[in-house]
TORRORO-505235 format. One record per residue (C-alpha): residue number from 1; residue in one letter; x, y, z. Coordinates in nm, 3 decimals. Example, Ala and Ser with C-alpha at 12.3 -4.5 7.8 and 13.67 -1.06 7.14 Angstrom:
// TORRORO-505235
<1,'A',<1.230,-0.450,0.780>>
<2,'S',<1.367,-0.106,0.714>>
This chain:
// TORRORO-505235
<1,'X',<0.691,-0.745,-0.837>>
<2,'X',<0.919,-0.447,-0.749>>
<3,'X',<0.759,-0.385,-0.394>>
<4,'X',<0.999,-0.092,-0.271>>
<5,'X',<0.744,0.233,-0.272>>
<6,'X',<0.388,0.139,-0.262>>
<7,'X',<0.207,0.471,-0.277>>
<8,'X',<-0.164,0.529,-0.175>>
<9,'X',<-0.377,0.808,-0.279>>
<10,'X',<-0.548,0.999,0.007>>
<11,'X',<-0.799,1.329,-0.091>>
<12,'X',<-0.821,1.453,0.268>>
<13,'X',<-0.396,1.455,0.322>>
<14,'X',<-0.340,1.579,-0.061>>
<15,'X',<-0.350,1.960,0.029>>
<16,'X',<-0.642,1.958,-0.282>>
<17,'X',<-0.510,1.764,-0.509>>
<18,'X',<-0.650,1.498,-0.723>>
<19,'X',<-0.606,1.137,-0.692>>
<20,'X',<-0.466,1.134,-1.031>>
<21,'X',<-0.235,1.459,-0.934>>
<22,'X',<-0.138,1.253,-0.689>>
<23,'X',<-0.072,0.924,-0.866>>
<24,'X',<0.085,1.088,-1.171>>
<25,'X',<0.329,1.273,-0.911>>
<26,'X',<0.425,0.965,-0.715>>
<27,'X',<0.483,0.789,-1.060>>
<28,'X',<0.702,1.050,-1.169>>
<29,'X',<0.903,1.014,-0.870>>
<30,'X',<0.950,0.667,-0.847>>
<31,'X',<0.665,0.460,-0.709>>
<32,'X',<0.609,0.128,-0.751>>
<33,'X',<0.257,0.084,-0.672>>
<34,'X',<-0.031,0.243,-0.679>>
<35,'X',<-0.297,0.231,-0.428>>
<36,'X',<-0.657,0.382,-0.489>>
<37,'X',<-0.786,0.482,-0.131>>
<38,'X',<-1.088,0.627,-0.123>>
<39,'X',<-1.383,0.632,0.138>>
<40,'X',<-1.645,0.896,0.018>>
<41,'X',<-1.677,0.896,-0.344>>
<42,'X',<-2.006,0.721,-0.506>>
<43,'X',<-1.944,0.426,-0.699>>
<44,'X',<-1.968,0.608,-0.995>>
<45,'X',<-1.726,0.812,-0.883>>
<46,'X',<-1.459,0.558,-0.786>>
<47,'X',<-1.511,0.363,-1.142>>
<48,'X',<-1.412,0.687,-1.305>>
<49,'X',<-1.125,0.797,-1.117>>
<50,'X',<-0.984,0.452,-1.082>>
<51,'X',<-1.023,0.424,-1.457>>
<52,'X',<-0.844,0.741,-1.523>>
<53,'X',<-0.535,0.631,-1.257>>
<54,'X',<-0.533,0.310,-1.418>>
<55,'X',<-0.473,0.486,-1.760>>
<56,'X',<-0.080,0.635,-1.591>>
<57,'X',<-0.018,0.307,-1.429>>
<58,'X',<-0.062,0.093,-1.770>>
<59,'X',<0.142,0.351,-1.891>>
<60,'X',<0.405,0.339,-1.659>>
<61,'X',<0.374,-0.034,-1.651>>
<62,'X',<0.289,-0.090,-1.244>>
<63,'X',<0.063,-0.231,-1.103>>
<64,'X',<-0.305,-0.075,-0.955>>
<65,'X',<-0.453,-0.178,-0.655>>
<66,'X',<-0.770,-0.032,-0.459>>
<67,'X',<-0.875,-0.049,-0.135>>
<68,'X',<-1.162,-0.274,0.013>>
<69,'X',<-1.354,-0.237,-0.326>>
<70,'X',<-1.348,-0.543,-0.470>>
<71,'X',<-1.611,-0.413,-0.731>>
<72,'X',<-1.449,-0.124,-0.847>>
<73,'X',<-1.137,-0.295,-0.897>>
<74,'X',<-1.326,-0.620,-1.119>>
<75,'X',<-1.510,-0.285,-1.311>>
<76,'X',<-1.203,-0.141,-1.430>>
<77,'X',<-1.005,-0.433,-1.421>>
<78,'X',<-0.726,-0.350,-1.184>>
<79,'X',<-0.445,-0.513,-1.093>>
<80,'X',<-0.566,-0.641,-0.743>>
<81,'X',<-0.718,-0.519,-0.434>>
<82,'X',<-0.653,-0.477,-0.075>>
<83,'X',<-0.823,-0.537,0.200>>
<84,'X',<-0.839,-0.513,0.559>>
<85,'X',<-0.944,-0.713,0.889>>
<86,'X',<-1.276,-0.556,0.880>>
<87,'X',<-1.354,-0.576,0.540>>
<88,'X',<-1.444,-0.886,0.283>>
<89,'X',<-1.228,-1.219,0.425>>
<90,'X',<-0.944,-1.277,0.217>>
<91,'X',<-1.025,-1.661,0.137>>
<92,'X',<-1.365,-1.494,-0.024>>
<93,'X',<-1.222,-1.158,-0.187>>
<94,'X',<-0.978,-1.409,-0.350>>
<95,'X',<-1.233,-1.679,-0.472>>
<96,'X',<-1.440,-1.360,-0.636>>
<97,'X',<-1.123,-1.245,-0.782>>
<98,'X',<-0.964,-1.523,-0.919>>
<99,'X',<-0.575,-1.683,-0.876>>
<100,'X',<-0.416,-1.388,-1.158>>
<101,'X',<-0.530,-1.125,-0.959>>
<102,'X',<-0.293,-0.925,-0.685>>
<103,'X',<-0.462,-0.970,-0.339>>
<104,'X',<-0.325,-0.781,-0.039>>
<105,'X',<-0.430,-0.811,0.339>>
<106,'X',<-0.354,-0.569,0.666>>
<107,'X',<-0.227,-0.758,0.953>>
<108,'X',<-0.123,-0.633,1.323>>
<109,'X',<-0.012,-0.966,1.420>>
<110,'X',<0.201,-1.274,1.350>>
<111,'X',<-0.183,-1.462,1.356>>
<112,'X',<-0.343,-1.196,1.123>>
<113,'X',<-0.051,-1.260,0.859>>
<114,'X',<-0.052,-1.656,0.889>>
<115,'X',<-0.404,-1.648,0.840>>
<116,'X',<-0.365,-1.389,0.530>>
<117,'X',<-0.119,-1.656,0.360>>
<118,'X',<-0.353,-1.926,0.435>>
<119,'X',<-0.623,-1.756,0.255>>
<120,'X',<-0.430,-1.677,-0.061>>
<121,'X',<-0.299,-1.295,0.028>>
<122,'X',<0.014,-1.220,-0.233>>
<123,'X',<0.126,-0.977,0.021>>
<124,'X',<0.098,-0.848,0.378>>
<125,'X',<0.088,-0.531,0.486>>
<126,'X',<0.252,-0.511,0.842>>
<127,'X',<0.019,-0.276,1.036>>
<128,'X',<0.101,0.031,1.172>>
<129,'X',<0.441,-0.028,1.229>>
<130,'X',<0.429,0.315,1.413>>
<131,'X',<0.219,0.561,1.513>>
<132,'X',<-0.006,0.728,1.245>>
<133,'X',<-0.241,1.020,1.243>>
<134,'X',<-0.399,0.896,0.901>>
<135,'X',<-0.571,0.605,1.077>>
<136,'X',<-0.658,0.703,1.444>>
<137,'X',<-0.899,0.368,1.502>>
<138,'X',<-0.565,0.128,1.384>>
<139,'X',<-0.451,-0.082,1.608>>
<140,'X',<-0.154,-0.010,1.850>>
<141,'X',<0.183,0.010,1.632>>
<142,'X',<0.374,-0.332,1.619>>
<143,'X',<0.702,-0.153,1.648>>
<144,'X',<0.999,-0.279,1.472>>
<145,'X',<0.996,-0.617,1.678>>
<146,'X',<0.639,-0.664,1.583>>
<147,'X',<0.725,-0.611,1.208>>
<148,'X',<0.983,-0.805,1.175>>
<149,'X',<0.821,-1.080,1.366>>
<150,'X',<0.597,-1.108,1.108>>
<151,'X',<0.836,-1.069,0.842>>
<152,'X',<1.000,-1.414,1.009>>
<153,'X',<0.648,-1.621,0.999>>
<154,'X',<0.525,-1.571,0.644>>
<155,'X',<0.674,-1.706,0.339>>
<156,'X',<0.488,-1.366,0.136>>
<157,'X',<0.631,-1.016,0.115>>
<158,'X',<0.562,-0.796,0.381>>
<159,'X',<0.553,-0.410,0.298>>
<160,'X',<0.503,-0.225,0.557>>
<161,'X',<0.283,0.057,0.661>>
<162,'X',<0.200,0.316,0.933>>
<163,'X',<0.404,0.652,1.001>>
<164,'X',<0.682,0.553,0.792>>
<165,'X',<0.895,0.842,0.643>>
<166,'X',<1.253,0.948,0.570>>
<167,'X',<1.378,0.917,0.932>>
<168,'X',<1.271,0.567,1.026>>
<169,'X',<1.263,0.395,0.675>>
<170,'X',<1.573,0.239,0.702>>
<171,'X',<1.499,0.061,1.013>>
<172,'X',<1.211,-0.063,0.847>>
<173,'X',<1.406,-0.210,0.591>>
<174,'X',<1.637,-0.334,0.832>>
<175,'X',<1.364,-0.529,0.988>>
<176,'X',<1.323,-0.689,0.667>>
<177,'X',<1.013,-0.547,0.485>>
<178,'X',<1.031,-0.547,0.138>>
<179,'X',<0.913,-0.239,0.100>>
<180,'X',<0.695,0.049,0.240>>
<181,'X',<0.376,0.175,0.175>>
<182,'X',<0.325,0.558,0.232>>
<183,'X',<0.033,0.821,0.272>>
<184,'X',<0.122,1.104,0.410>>
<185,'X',<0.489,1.078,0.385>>
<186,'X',<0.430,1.158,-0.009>>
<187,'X',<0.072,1.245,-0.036>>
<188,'X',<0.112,1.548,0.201>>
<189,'X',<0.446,1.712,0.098>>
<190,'X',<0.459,1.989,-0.115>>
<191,'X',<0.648,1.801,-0.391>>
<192,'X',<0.495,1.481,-0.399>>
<193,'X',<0.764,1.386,-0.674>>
<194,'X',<1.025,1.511,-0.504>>
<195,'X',<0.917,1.346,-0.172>>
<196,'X',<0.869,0.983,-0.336>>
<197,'X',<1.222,1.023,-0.523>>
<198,'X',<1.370,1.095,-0.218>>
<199,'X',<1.232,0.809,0.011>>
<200,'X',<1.284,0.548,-0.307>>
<201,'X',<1.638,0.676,-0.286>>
<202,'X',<1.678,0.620,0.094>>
<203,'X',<1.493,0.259,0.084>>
<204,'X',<1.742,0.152,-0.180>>
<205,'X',<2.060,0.290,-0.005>>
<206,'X',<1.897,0.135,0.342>>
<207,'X',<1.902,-0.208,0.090>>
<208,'X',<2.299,-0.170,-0.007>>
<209,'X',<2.384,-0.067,0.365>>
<210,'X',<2.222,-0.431,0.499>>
C-alpha cells in the first residue's frame, strides 16, 4: 500500500465541485487514496457516486475507501472503509467485511489506536494532529508528540490527519506517519491537481531529508 497522500472528498469545502471532480483532480495530481466522505446524500445517492469514483480509481489502480458506510462500500464493492470512534466498532465493521477488505479507524489516543489494532484496523488515522476547521466537534489536536506517540505503540501504519498542509507536512513526516490524509489542503484550493502534486512532492522530499 503506497500510503503517502490519502485524499478525501468533501462537497461543502470543494468550492462546487463534484466528488468525482474532485477525485479525478487529486488522481491526476498524485494521490494515493481515495476517500468517499459524504454526510447528506441518500443512499441512493452515495451508491451512485461511489460507483462512478470507483470507476477512476480502478483505473488508476488505487485503492477506494468510504467513510462510516459500511453498506455503500459492500454495494459497490470498494476497497475498504473507514470508520470512526462513534461509528460501527471496528472488531464488528471488520467481521461484516471480511479479512481482504481495507479497514481504517480514527484514533486521538495511544488507547484508541491499540484498541484499533486489536480489532483488526489495517491502518490508523492519528486524529487531528492539529487544529482543523473541517471537523469543529474533533477532539483536541494530539500535536506532534501525540502523533508520534502513537506512531511508537502500533505495529500498523499511521497516516495522519487534521490541518495538515504544505507548511507543517514535513514535521508530520518527521514524526513518523506514513503518510497524510488531506481535506481541505487539496479539496479547497483552486487547483486541486496542482495542490495534491505539490504536497506529494513535499511529503516525499520530507522522506529523503529524514
Amino acid at each position: 500500500m503506497d500510503w503517502t497522500l490519502y485524499v478525501i472528498t468533501d462537497a461543502k469545502l470543494s468550492r462546487g465541485r463534484s466528488h468525482l471532480e474532485v477525485a479525478q483532480a487529486a488522481i491526476e495530481g498524485g494521490a494515493s487514496i481515495i476517500q468517499f466522505r459524504e454526510k447528506e446524500m441518500t443512499t441512493r445517492q452515495l451508491v451512485e457516486t461511489a460507483e462512478k469514483i470507483k470507476e477512476l480509481t480502478e483505473e488508476a489502480d488505487i485503492p477506494l475507501i468510504i467513510n462510516d458506510r459500511l453498506d455503500v462500500a459492500l454495494a459497490v464493492n470498494a476497497d475498504g472503509v473507514h470508520v470512526g470512534q462513534d461509528d460501527m466498532p471496528a472488531a464488528l465493521a471488520r467481521q461484516l467485511i471480511g479479512p481482504h477488505k481495507i479497514l481504517g479507524v480514527s484514533a486521538s489516543t495511544v488507547e484508541e489506536a491499540l484498541q484499533a489494532e486489536r480489532e483488526g484496523a489495517d491502518y490508523v488515522s492519528a486524529s487531528p494532529v492539529f487544529t482543523t476547521p473541517t471537523k469543529p466537534d474533533a477532539p483536541p489536536p494530539t500535536g506532534l508528540e501525540g502523533l508520534r506517540a502513537i506512531v511508537e505503540a502500533v505495529n500498523l501504519p499511521v497516516i495522519a490527519i487534521g490541518g495538515i498542509n504544505e507548511e507543517n507536512v514535513a514535521e508530520v513526516i518527521g514524526a513518523g506517519a506514513q503518510g497524510v490524509a488531506v481535506i481541505s489542503a487539496v479539496v479547497s484550493a483552486p487547483d486541486i491537481a496542482a495542490a495534491a502534486h505539490r504536497l506529494r512532492e513535499t511529503i516525499e522530499a520530507a522522506r529523503k531529508g529524514a
